[in-house]
C-alpha positions in Angstrom: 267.6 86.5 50.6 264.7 88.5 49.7 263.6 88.2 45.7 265.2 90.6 43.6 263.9 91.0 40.2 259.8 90.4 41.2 258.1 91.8 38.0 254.8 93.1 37.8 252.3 93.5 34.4 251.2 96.7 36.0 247.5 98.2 34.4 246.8 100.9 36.3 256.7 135.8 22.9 256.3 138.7 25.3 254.0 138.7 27.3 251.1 141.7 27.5 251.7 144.2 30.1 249.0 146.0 30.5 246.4 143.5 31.8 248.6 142.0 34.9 247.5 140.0 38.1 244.0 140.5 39.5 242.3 141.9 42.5 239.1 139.9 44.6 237.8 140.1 47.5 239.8 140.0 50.8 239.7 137.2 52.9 240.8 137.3 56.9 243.1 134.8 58.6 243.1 133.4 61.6 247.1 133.6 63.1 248.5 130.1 63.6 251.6 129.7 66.2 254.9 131.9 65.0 252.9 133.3 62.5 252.0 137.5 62.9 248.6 138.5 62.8 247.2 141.1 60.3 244.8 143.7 60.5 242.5 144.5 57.5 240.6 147.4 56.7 237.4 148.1 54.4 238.2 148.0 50.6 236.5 149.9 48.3 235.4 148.6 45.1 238.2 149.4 42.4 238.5 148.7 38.7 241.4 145.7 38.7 243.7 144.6 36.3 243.8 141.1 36.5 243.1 140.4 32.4 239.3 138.5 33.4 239.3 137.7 29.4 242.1 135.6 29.4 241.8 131.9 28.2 238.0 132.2 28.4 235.9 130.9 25.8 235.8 133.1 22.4 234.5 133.3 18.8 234.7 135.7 16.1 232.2 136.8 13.3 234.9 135.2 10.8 238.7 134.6 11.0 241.4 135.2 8.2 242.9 131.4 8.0 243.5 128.5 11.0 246.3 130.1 12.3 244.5 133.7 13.5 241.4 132.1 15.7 239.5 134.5 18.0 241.1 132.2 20.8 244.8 134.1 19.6 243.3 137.2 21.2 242.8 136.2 24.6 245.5 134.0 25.3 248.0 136.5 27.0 250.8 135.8 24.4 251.5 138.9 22.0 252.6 136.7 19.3 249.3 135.4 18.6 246.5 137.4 16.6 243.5 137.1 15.7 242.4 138.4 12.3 239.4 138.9 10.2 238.4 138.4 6.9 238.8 141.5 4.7 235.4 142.6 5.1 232.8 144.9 6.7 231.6 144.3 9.5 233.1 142.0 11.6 233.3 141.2 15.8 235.1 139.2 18.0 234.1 138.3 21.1 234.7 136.6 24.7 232.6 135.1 27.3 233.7 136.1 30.9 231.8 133.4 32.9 229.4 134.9 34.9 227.6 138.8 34.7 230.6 141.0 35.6 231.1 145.2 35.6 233.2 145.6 33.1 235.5 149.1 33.9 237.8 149.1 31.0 239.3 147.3 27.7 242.9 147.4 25.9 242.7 146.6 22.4 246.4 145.6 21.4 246.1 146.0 17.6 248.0 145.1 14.8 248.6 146.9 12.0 244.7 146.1 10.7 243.3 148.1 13.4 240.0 149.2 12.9 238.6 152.6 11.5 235.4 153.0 14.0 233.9 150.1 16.5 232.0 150.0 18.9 232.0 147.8 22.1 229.3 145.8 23.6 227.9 143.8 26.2 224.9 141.4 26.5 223.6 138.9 29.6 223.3 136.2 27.0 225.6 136.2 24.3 222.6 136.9 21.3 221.0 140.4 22.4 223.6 143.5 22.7 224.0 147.2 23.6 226.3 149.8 23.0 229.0 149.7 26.1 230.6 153.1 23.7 229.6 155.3 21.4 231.6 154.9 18.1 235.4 154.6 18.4 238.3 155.7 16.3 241.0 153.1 16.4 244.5 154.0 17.5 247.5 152.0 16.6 249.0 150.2 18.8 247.4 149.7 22.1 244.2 151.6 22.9 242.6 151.0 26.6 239.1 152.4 27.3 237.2 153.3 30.4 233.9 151.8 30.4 231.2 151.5 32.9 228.4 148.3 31.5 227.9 145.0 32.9 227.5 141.7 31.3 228.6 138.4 30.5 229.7 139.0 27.0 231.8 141.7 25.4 232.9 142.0 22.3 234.8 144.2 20.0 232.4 145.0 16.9 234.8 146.4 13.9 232.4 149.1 11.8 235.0 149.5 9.4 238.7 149.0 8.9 241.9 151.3 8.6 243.7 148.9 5.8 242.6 146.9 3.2 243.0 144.1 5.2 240.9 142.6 7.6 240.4 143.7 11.9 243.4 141.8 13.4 244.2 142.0 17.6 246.8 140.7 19.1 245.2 141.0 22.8 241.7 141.8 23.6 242.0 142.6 27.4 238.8 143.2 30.2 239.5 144.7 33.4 236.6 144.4 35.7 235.2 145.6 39.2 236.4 144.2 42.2 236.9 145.0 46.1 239.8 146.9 46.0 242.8 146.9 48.9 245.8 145.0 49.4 245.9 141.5 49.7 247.6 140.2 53.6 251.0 138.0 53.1 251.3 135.1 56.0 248.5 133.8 57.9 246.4 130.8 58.9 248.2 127.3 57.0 244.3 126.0 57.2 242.6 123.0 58.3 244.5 120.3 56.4 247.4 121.4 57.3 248.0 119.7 61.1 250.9 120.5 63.1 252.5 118.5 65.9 255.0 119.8 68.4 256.9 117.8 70.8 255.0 119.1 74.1 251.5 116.9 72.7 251.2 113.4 73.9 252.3 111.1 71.5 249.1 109.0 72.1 247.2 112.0 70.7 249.8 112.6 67.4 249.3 108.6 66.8 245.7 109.4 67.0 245.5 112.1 64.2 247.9 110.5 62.2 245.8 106.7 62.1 242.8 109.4 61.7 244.1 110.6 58.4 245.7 107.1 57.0 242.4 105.6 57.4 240.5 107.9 55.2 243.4 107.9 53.0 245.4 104.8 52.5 242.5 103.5 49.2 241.8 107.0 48.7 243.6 107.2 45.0 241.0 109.9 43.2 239.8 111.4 46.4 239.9 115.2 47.1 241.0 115.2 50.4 244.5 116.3 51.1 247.0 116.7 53.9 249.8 117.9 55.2 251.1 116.6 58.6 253.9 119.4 59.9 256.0 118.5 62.9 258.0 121.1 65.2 262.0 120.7 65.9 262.0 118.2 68.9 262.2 114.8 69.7 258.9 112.3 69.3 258.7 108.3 70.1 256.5 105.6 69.8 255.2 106.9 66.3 254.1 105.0 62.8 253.1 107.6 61.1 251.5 105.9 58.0 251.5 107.7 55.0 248.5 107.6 52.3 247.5 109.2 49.3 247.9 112.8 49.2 249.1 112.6 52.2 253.0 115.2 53.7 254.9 114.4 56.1 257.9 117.0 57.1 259.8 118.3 59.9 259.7 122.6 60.5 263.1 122.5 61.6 265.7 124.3 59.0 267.8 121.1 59.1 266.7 117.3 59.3 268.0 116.3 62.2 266.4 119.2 63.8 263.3 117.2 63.8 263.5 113.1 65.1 260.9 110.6 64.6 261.7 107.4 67.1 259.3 105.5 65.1 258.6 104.7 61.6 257.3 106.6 58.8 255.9 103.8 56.6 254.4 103.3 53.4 253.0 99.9 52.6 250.8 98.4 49.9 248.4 96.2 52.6 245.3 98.2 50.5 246.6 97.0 47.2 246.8 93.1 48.2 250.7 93.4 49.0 251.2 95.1 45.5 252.5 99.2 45.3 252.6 99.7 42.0 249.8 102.3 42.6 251.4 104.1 45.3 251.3 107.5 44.2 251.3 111.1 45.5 252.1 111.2 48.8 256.0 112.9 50.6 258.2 112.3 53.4 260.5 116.0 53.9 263.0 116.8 56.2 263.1 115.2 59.2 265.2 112.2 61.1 263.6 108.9 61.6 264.8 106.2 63.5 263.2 102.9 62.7 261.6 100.6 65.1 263.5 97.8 63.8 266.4 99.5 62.1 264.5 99.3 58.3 262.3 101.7 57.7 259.9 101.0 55.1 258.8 103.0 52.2 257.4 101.4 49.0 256.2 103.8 46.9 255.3 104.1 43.1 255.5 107.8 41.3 254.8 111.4 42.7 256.4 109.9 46.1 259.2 112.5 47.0 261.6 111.5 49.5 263.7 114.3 49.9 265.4 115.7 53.0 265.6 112.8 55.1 267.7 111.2 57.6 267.4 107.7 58.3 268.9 106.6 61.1 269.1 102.3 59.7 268.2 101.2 56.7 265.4 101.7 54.0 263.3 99.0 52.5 261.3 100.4 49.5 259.6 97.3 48.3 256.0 96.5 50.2 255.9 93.6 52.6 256.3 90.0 50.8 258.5 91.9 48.2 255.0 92.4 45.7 255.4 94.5 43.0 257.3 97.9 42.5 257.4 100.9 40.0 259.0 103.9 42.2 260.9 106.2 42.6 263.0 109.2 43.9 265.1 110.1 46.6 267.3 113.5 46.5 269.3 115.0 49.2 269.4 112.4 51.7 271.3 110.8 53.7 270.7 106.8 54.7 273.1 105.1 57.1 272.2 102.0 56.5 271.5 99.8 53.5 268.8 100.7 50.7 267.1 97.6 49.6 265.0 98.1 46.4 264.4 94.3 46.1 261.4 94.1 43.7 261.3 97.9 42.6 262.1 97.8 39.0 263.9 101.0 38.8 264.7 103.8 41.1 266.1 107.5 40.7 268.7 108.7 43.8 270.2 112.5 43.4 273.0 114.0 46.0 272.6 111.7 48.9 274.4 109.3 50.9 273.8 105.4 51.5 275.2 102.9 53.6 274.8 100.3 50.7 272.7 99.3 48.0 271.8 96.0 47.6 270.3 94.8 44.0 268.9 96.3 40.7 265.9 94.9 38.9 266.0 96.8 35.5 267.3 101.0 36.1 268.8 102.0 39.0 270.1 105.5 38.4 272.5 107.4 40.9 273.8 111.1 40.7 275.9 112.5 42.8 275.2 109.9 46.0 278.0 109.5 48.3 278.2 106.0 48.9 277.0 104.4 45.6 277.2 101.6 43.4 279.5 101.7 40.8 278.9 101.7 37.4 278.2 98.4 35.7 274.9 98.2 34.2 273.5 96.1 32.6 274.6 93.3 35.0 274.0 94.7 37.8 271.3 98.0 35.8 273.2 100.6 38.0 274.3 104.0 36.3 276.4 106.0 38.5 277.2 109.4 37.8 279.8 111.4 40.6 278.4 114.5 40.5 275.2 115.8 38.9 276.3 119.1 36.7 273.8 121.7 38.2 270.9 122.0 41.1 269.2 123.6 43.6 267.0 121.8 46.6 263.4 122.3 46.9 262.2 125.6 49.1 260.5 124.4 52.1 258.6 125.2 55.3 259.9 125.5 58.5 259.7 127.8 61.8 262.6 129.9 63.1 263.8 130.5 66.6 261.5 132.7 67.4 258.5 130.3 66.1 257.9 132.2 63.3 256.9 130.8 60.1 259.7 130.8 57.0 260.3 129.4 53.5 264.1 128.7 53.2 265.5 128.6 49.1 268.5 126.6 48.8 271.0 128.3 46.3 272.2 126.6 43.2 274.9 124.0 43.4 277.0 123.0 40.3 278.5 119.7 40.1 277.6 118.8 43.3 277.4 115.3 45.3 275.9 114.2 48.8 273.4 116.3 50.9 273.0 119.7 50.7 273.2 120.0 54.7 275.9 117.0 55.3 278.7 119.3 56.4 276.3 122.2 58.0 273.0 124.0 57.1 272.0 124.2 53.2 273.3 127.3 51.7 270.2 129.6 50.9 267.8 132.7 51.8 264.9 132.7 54.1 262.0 134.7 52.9 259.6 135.0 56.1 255.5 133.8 55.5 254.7 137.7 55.6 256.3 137.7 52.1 253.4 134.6 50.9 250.4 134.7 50.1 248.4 131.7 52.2 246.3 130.5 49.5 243.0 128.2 50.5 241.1 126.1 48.1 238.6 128.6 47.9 241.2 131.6 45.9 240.2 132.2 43.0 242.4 133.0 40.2 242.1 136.5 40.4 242.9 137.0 44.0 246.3 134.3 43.2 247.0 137.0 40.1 246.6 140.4 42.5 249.2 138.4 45.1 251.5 137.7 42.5 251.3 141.5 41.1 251.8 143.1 45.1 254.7 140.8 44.6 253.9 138.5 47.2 254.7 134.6 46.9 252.2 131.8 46.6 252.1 129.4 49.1 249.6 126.9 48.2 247.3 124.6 51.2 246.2 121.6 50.9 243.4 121.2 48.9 242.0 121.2 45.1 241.6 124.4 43.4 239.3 125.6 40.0 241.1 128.3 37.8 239.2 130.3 35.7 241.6 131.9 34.1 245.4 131.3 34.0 247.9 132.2 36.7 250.7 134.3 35.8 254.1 134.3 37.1 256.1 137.1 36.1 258.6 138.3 38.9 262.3 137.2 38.9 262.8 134.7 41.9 259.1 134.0 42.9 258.2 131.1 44.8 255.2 128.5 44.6 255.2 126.6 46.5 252.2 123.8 47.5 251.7 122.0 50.5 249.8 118.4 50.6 249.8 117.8 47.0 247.5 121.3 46.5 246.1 120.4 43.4 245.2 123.2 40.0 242.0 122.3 37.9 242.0 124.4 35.0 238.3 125.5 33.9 237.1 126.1 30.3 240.0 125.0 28.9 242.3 127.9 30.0 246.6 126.8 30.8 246.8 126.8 34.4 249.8 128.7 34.9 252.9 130.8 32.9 256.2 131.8 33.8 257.8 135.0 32.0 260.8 134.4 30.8 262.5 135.9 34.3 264.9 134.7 36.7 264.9 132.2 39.3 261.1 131.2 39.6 260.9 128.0 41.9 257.6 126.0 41.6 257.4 123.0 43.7 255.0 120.6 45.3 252.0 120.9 42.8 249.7 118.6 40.9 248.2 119.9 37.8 244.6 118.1 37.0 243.4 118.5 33.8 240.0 119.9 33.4 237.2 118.3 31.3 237.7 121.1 28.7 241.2 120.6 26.5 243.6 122.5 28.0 246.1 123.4 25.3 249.2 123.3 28.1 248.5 122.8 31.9 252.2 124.6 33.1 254.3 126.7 30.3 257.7 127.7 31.4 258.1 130.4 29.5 256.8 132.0 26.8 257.0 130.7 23.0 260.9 132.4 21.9 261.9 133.3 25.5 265.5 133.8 24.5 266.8 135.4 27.7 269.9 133.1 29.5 269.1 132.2 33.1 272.4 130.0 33.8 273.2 131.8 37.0 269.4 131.8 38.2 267.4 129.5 36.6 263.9 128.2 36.9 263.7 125.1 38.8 260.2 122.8 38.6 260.2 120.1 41.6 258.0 117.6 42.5 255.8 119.0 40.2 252.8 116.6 38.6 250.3 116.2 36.0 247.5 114.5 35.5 245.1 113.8 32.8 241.7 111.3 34.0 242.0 109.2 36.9 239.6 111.0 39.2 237.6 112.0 36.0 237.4 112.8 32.3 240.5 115.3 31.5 242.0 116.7 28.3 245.1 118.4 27.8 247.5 118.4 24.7 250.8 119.2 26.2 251.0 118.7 30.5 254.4 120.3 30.4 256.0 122.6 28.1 259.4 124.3 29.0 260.6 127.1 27.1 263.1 129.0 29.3 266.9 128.3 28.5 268.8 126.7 31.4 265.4 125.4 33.4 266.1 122.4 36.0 263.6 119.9 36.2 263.9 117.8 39.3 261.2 115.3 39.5 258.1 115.4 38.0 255.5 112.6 36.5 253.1 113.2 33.9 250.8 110.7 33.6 247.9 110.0 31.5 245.5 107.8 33.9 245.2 103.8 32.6 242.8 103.5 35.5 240.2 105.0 37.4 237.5 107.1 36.1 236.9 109.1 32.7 240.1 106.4 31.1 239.9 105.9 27.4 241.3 106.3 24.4 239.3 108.6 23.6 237.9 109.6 27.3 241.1 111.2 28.3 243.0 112.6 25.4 246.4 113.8 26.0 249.6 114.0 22.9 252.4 114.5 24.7 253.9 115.0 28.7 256.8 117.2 28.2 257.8 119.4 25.3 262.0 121.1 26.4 262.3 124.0 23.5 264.6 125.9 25.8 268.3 125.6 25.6 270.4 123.8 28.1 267.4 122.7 30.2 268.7 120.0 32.7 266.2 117.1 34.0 266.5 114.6 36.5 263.9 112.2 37.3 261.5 112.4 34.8 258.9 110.0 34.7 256.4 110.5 31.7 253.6 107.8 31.0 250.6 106.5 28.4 250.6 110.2 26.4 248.9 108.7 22.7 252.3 110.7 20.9 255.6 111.4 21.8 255.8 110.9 25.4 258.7 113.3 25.9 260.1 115.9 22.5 263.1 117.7 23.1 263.8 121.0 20.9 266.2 122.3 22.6 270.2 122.1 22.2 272.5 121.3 24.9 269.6 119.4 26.7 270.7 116.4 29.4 268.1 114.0 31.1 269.5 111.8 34.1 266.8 109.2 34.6 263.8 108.3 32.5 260.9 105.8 33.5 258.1 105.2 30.4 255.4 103.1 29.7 253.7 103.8 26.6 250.0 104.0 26.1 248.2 100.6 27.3 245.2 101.6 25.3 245.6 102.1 21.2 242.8 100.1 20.1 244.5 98.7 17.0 247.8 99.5 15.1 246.1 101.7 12.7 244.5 103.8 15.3 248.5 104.7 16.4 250.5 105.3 13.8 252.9 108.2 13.4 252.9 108.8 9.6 254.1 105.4 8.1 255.8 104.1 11.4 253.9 102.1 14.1 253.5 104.3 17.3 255.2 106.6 18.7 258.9 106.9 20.7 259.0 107.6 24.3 261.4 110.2 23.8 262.0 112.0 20.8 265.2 114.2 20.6 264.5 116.5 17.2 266.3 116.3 14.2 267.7 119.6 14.4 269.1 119.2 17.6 273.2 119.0 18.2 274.2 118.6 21.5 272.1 116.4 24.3 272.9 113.7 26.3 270.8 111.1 28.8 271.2 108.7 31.4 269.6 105.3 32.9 266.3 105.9 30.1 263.8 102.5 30.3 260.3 102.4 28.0 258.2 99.4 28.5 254.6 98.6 26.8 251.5 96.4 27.8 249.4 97.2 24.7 246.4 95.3 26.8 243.8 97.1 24.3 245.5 95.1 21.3 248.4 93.3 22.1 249.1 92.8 18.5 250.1 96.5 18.4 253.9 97.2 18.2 256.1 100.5 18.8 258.7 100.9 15.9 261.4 101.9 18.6 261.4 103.6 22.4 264.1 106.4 21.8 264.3 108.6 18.3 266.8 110.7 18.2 269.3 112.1 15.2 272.8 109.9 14.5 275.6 112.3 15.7 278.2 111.7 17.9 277.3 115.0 20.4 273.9 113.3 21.0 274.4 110.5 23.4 272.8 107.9 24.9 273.9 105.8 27.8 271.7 103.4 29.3 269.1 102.5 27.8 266.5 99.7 27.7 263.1 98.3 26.8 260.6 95.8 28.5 257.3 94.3 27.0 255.4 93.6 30.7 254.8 90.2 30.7 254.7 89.9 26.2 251.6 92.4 26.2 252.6 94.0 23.0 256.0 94.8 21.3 258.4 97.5 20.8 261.0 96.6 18.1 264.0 98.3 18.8 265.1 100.4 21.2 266.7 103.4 20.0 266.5 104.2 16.3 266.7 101.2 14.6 269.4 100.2 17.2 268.3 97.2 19.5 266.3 94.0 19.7 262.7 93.6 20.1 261.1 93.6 23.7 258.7 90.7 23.6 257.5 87.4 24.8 256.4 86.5 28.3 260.1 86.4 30.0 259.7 90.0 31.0 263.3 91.1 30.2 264.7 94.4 29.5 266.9 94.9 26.2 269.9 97.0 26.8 271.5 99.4 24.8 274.5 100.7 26.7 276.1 103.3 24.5 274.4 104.7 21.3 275.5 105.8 19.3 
């Protein structure tokens, strides 16, 4: 019998609307197979209204007090201001980038508008000219043609309508651009390879070792790939799947696509350890293994979702090495799962032949075919039914070969595979409804697509924002391919959602940028209030990063601020290894901030944040799986301290709050900077009997540090070399 408990010390408020999406440059695209060709025509240069001001770099002449910086003005959220001191004159400007023909401004103001300004532009941020004569302020929102280039504009306040100072809640900048109408559908691009059943399978073997070899070590690289495969039958494959790396079927159900072969993940590159086995996907398809097992021992950001396995599933690496995955949803196995050495694992509305043995948290919801409950002995939490979901949109080509993105619909307490008795419930919106974005999209062109209404369908590949992307149609999707990867510039958040219906973003990585990012994805705006229980926002294998490929700030990764939002799957993770790691290096508070009411998570895992890890504000809240390891890296236990207590929880459930409730949570340290450094507890969260915990535990990885209870002051200490959780299995 294989080991079964291997442990590893592993190191590694309303929303402007009159500055909207933006217009750019057209690009053409080649068809691909199924997929219409489109015609393009000659666009004239136009004045756009993507907002080109937004999250850029700002200052002001002077500002009232800390909480009105110039920053408040050009942030896109009308419940932040900027405001002067009460005094004459005063300016506030914004610096675009690059030299830019400026076409018009809106100046939301609040009530201490100006009297008479001016605006002006300059190449270089010191000399300035007049962009208008002298202006009379209006009250409320006052938008002015212009026709001046530069780099810099700036509102310059002669003198003021109150006794108080110049205060604006928006400063918007529309700017010149080609004008015409962006094309929906087209080429998927060259990282995206597609296999259909009619190529030899010698040549499918060859493109799929091609891509394994440049990516199996590749862990900070900026390659990525997604490897698509047409409904039919193929044999005689391993496809071998490496960072950054997709592999899915096109066919609308699983077994419309079969793999006789394997699709393997192993940890060979790591010296038989996969403990860093992160970002890469196997989607719907049938495999049937070689040997009856098929192998896939991953670590987090490795989805499994959609698949068939005709045998069993092994998910620890060859020699049963170390483990630290991992999530399977909508599934179905026929044979056993063996975890062996993976210390905990997250399975949601599947089926399995069998289960055979829990290291620490093994976590099921709604998975035909489960383990009972029993933990601690054996650490398996088994929940019948998980209260509400909806599957992940995805790819695939219809009878006719065209391309489509099918949207499962919501499910509420539901258990086993969506498609188990038939084809998933859902819509099929057809490609000519995306926009096919390439690495080399700017923001503004992502913002026009979004305002013509179009969806985002994100290739393979890394892409620089220079201003934030904005979501704000009921039931948009965005959807990334190959772990298509967002690098916010100069600071700005990566993307919003307005606080509308049924937006699904899925299959994204958010890298922070080397300029502090004050959120990287914000669900919703601060106060979104409206109820979205019969369509709400789903995030799904969605992840952050902050360092690892290179230095990266970002205070918040993840804030969520719609009511009724469904998480499924993401991991946040500060980087304890690669490049631009430090405590100081790659600064990062906290992973996920939940403000909105009755938000719903499964399979969070949230790692190494220097703060709260996880703070939930918001009532009727419920978490189903938890994986945490605090920050390896405080350099002593002063430098982490959280007023008067020693560190920081992993998950922090606010005082105010009434009603939550979580299950199968673990927290484990390896303070490797200090090991003398202890965490006063791994769960805060206020004494009532409507906020429940269920399983619960902490680990000190191999006695590198200590965390002193686990929930409250509920719990033993996790310490010493033994490597052994403490349980909590009901709290209060």
């Amino acid at each position: 019998m294989p080991p079964s408990s291997r442990l590893r010390p592993r190191t590694r408020r309303r929303r402007a609307g009159l500055i909207t999406a933006g217009l750019a440059a057209l690009s053409t695209f080649a068809a691909v197979t199924g997929v219409l060709p489109v015609s393009y025509g000659a666009a004239a240069a136009v004045c756009g209204t993507a907002n080109a001001a937004q999250g850029r770099p700002s200052s002001a002449s002077s500002t009232e007090n800390a909480g009105t910086p110039a920053s408040a003005a050009f942030d896109g959220n009308t419940g932040t201001r900027w405001s002067s001191a009460f005094s004459d004159p005063q300016w506030v400007q914004v610096d675009l980038g690059s030299s830019q023909q400026i076409c018009r401004v809106a100046l939301n103001w609040e009530t201490a508008r100006a009297q008479t300004f001016k605006i002006q532009v300059s190449a270089d941020g010191s000399s300035w000219t007049d962009a208008t004569s002298t202006v009379t302020g209006v009250s409320g929102t006052q938008t002015l043609d212009l026709a001046a280039t530069g780099r810099y504009i700036r509102m310059y306040g002669l003198t003021r309508a109150t006794q108080y100072g110049y205060s604006l809640w928006e400063f918007g900048v529309n700017v010149v651009t080609d004008g015409g109408t962006l094309p929906g559908g087209g080429d998927l691009g060259p990282n995206v390879r597609i296999f259909d059943p009619s190529m030899s399978g010698a040549s499918i073997q060859s493109t799929l070792d091609t891509i394994f070899k440049q990516q199996e070590s590749n862990q900070f690289g900026s390659q990525r790939y997604a490897l698509l495969f047409k409904p039919g039958t193929y044999s005689g494959l391993n496809a071998q799947i490496g960072f950054y790396t997709s592999i899915a079927g096109l066919g609308q159900s699983p077994d419309n696509v079969t793999i006789n072969g394997d699709i393997t993940v192993d940890a060979g590159w790591f010296n038989g350890n996969a403990t860093q086995n992160f970002w890469r996907s196997a989607e719907n398809l049938a495999v049937v293994p070689v040997n009856g097992t098929d192998r896939w021992a991953v670590a987090q950001a490795a989805p499994f979702r959609r698949i068939h396995v005709r045998g069993g599933l092994n998910l620890a690496p060859n020699g049963y090495g170390w483990a630290s995955g991992g999530y399977i949803a909508d599934s179905k196995i026929d044979g056993t799962v063996g975890p062996y050495s993976q210390q905990q694992w997250f399975t949601r509305d599947s089926s399995v032949g069998g289960w055979t043995n829990g290291v620490w948290n093994m976590v099921f919801s709604g998975v035909v075919g489960a383990p009972a409950q029993s933990f601690p002995n054996p650490p398996y939490t088994t929940l019948a039914q998980s209260p509400v979901t909806r599957e992940k949109p995805y790819l695939y080509v219809d009878s006719s070969g065209a391309y489509r993105v099918f949207v499962p619909s919501l499910r509420t307490n539901s258990s086993g595979a969506s498609w188990a008795n038939g084809a998933t419930p859902g819509t099929s919106i057809p490609l000519t409804q995306f926009y096919v974005a390439k690495p080399s999209d700017g923001a503004a062109t992502l913002n026009q697509a979004l305002a013509q209404g179009l969806n985002l369908l994100f290739t393979p590949g890394v892409y620089h924002l220079n201003q934030t992307i904005n979501v704000t149609r009921p039931d948009t999707v965005v959807l990334g391919l190959g772990y298509a990867t967002l690098i916010p510039d100069g600071g700005v958040v990566a993307m919003n959602v307005a606080d509308v219906d049924g937006v699904k973003l899925a299959g994204l990585l958010f890298d922070a940028g080397t300029v502090n990012s004050p959120v990287l994805l914000r669900v919703g705006p601060d106060g979104a209030s409206a109820g979205h229980a019969a369509n709400p926002t789903s995030i799904q294998d969605v992840f952050f990063r902050i360092g690892g490929a290179g230095p990266g700030s970002a205070t918040t990764s993840l804030v969520v601020n719609n009511h009724n939002t469904i998480i499924d799957h993401i991991w946040a993770w500060r980087a304890d290894h690669g490049a631009g790691v430090g405590w100081n290096s790659n600064p990062a508070d906290t992973g996920l901030i939940v403000n909105g009411d009755n938000v719903t998570a499964y399979g969070l895992f949230v790692e190494h944040y220097k703060k709260y890890e996880v703070i939930w504000n918001g009532q009727g809240g419920r978490t189903i799986f938890f994986q945490n390891e605090l920050p390896y890296d405080p350099p002593n236990q002063a430098s982490w301290m959280n007023g008067s207590t020693r560190g920081y929880a992993a998950y922090k459930v606010a005082d105010s709050v009434t009603t939550h409730e979580a299950w199968g949570l673990g927290s484990y340290c390896n303070f490797s900077t200090d090991p003398t450094v202890v965490a006063e507890r791994g769960f805060e969260a206020p004494t009532r009997s409507t906020v429940k915990f269920h399983d619960l535990l902490t680990v000190s990885l191999g006695g590198v540090g200590t965390i002193a209870h686990v929930i409250n002051n509920t719990g033993g200490a996790a310490q010493g070399t033994a490597t052994v959780p403490v349980n909590v299995v009901s709290y209060p």
